[in-house]
C-alpha positions as CSV (number, residue, x, y, z in Angstrom):
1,X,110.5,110.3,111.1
2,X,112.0,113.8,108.9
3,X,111.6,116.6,109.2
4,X,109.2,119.6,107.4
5,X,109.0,123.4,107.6
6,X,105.7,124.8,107.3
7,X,106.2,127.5,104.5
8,X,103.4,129.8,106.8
9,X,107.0,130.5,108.9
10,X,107.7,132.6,105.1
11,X,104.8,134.1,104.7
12,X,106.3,137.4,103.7
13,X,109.0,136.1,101.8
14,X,107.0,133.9,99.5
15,X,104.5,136.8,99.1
16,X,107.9,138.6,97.3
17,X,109.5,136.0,95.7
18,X,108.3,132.4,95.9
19,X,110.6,130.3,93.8
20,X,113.7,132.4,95.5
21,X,112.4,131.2,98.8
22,X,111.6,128.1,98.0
23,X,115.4,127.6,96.3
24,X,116.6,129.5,100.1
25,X,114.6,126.9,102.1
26,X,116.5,123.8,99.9
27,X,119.9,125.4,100.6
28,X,119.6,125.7,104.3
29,X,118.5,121.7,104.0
30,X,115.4,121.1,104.1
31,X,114.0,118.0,102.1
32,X,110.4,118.5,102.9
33,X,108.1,121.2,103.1
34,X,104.1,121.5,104.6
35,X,102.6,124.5,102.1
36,X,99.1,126.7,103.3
37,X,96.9,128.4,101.0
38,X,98.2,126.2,98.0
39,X,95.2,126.4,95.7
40,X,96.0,130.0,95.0
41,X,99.8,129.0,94.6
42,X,99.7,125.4,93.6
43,X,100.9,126.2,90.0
44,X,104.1,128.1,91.0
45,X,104.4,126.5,94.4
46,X,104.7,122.8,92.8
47,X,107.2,124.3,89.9
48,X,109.4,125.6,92.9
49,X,109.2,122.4,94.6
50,X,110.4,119.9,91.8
51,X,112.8,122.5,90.7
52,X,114.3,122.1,94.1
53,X,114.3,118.3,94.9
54,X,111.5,118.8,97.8
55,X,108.5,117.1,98.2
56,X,105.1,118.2,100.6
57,X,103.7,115.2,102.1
58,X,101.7,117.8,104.3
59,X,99.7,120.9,103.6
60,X,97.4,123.0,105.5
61,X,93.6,124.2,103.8
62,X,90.6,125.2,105.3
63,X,88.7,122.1,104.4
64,X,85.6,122.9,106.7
65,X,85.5,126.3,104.8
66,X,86.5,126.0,101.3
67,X,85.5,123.8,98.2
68,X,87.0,120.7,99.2
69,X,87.3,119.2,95.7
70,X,89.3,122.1,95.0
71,X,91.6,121.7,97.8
72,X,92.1,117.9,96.9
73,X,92.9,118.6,93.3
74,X,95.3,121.2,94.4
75,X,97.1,118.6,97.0
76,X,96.8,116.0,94.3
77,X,99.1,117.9,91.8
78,X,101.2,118.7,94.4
79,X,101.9,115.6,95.7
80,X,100.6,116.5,99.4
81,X,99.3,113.3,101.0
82,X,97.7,114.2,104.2
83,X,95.6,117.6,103.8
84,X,95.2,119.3,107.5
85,X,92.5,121.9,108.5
86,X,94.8,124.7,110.4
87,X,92.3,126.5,112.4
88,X,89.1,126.8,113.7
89,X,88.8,129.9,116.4
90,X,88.0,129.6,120.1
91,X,83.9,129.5,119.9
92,X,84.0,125.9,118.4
93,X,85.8,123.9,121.1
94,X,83.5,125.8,124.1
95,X,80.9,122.8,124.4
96,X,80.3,119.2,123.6
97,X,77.4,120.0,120.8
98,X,79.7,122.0,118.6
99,X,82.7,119.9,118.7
100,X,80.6,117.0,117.6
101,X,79.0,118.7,114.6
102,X,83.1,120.1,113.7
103,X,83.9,116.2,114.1
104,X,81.1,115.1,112.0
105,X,82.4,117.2,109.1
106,X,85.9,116.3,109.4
107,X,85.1,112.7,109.4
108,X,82.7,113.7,106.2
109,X,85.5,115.6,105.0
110,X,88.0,112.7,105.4
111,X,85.2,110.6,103.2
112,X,86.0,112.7,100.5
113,X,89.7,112.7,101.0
114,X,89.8,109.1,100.9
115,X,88.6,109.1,96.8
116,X,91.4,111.0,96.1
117,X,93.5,108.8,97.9
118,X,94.5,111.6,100.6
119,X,94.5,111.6,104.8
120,X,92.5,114.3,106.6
121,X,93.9,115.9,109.7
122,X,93.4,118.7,112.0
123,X,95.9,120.9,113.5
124,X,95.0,122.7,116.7
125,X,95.8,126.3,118.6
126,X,96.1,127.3,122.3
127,X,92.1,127.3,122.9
128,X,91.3,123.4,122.3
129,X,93.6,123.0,125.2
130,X,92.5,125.6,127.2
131,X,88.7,124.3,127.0
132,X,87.3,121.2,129.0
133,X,84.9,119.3,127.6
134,X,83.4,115.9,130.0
135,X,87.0,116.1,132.2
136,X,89.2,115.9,129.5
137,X,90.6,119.2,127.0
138,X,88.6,119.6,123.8
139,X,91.3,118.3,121.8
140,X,90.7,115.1,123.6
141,X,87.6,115.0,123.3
142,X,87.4,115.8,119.8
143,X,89.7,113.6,119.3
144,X,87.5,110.4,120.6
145,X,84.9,111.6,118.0
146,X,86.8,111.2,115.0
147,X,87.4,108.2,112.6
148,X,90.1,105.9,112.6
149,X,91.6,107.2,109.8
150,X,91.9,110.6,110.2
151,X,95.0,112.1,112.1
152,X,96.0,114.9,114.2
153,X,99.0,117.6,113.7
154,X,99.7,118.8,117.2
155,X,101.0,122.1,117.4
156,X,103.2,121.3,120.4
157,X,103.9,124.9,121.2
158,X,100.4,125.9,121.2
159,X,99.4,123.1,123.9
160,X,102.1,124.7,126.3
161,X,100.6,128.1,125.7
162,X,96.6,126.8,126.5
163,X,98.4,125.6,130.0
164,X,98.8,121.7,129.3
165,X,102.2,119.7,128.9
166,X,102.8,118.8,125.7
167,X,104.3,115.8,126.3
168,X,101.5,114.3,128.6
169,X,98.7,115.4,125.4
170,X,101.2,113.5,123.0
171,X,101.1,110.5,125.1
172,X,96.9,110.5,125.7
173,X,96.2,110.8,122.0
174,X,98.9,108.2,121.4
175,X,98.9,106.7,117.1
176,X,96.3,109.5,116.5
177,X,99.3,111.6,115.9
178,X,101.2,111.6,112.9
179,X,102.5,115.3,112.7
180,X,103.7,117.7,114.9
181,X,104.7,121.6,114.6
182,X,108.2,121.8,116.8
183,X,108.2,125.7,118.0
184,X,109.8,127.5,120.9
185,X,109.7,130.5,123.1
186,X,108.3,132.1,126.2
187,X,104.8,130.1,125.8
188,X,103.3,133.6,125.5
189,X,100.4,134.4,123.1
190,X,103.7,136.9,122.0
191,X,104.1,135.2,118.5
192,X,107.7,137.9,118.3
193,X,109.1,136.3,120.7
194,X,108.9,132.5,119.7
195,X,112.7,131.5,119.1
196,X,114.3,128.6,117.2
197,X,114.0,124.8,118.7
198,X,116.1,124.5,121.7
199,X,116.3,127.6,123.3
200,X,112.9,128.3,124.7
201,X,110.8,126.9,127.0
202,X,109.4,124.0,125.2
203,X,111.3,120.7,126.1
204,X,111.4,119.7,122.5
205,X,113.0,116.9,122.5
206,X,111.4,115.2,125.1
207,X,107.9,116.5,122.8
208,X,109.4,114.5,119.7
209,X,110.0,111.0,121.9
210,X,106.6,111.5,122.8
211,X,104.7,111.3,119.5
212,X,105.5,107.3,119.5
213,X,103.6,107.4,115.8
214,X,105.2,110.4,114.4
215,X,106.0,110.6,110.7
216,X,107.1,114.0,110.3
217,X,108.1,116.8,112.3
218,X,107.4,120.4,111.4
219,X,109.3,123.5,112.2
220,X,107.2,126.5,112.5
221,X,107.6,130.2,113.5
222,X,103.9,131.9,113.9
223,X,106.6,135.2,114.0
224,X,110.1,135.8,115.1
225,X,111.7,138.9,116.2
226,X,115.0,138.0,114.2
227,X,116.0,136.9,110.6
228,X,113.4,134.1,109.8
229,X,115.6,132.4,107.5
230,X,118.5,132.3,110.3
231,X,115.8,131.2,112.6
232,X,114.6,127.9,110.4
233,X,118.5,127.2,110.1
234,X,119.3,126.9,113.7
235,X,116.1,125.0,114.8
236,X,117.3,122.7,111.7
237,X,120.8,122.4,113.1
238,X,119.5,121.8,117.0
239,X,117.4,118.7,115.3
240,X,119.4,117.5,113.2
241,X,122.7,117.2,115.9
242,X,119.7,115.5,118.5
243,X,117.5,113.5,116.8
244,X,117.6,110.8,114.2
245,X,115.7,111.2,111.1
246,X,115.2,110.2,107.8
247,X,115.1,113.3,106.1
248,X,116.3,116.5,106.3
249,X,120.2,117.1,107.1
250,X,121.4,120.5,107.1
């Protein structure tokens, strides 16, 4: 297991100066990074990342919404091994119908995937948690629909906030999950007030023992109140003095 930072958390940053950020993101110690949006970017993005010794074995695309040739291509060039659809909103995990079609093109998605030689996953929000679908959350159910070989990034944070323990989803969906996003905060819908790992409400490390399959942890800030760049370096810092990894020593 290492550890990631999803480059969403530098949203504004990147939007300013991408290779600076990028070159920032190396310094504080990361090793890995999971990219969003990098069709538009995957030129610059990938020049930034061999410039800086980091690699993206994750990224995030709309798959179920965008060319999905395009989006492999991208992730090809980039080196991104495991493409992961970030978002579908609330109206698709409300009853069983929908969910199946959503899991029927994710497992056709994943098809496709495959001839490029990449994994398909699906990263989830507050409301597949919050919705229950045949006694179980949507995310579980969903879950149970999709093939064996795609995978599931749980956004840890986001499970707390649609009213479920994190560490009791991580155990149910068991070797489904290979990623995780590792967040804290208030477990508010109050993206400002998420803080770094450790000093929030989330018992992140307890979370991480959970995922028995996981492969990569990723740090994440939806928003933060502070200095974003201080914020990655001290959820960094808390994992890297409480957790073994492979990867990412700051």
């Amino acid at each position: 297991m290492s550890y990631s930072l999803q480059l969403y958390t530098l949203r504004n940053a990147i939007a300013e100066d991408l290779p600076g950020t990028i070159k920032k993101v190396a310094e504080i110690g990361f090793t890995q990074v999971e990219p969003y949006n990098f069709v538009a970017t995957a030129k610059e993005l990938g020049a930034a990342l061999k410039e800086n010794g980091l690699t993206a074995p994750s990224g995030h695309a709309p798959l179920l919404s965008q060319d999905q040739d395009e989006i492999f291509t991208a992730a090809k060039e980039l080196g991104i091994s495991t493409v992961i659809d970030p978002f579908l909103p609330a109206e698709h995990w409300q009853d069983a119908e929908t969910i199946q079609a959503t899991a029927a093109k994710l497992n056709a998605a994943a098809k496709k995937g495959a001839e490029y030689g990449i994994t398909v996953g699906y990263h989830n929000h507050a409301w597949e948690l919050q919705s229950s679908i045949e006694g179980q959350t949507a995310l579980e159910y969903f879950e149970s629909l999709l093939d064996p070989e795609l995978v599931l990034e749980v956004d840890t944070y986001w499970v707390a906030v649609g009213g479920q323990d994190p560490v009791d989803i991580l155990t149910k969906l068991g070797d489904r999950v290979k990623f995780i996003h590792i967040k804290d905060g208030n477990l508010t819908t109050d993206t400002k007030a998420q803080q770094p790992a450790g000093q929030g409400r989330v018992p992140v490390l307890d979370v991480i023992a959970a995922a028995k399959s996981l492969e990569v942890g990723v740090v994440e800030f939806d928003d933060y109140s502070g200095d974003i760049f201080d914020g990655i370096t001290q959820s960094l810092a808390f994992l890297n003095n409480n957790t073994a990894t492979e990867g990412a020593k700051a």
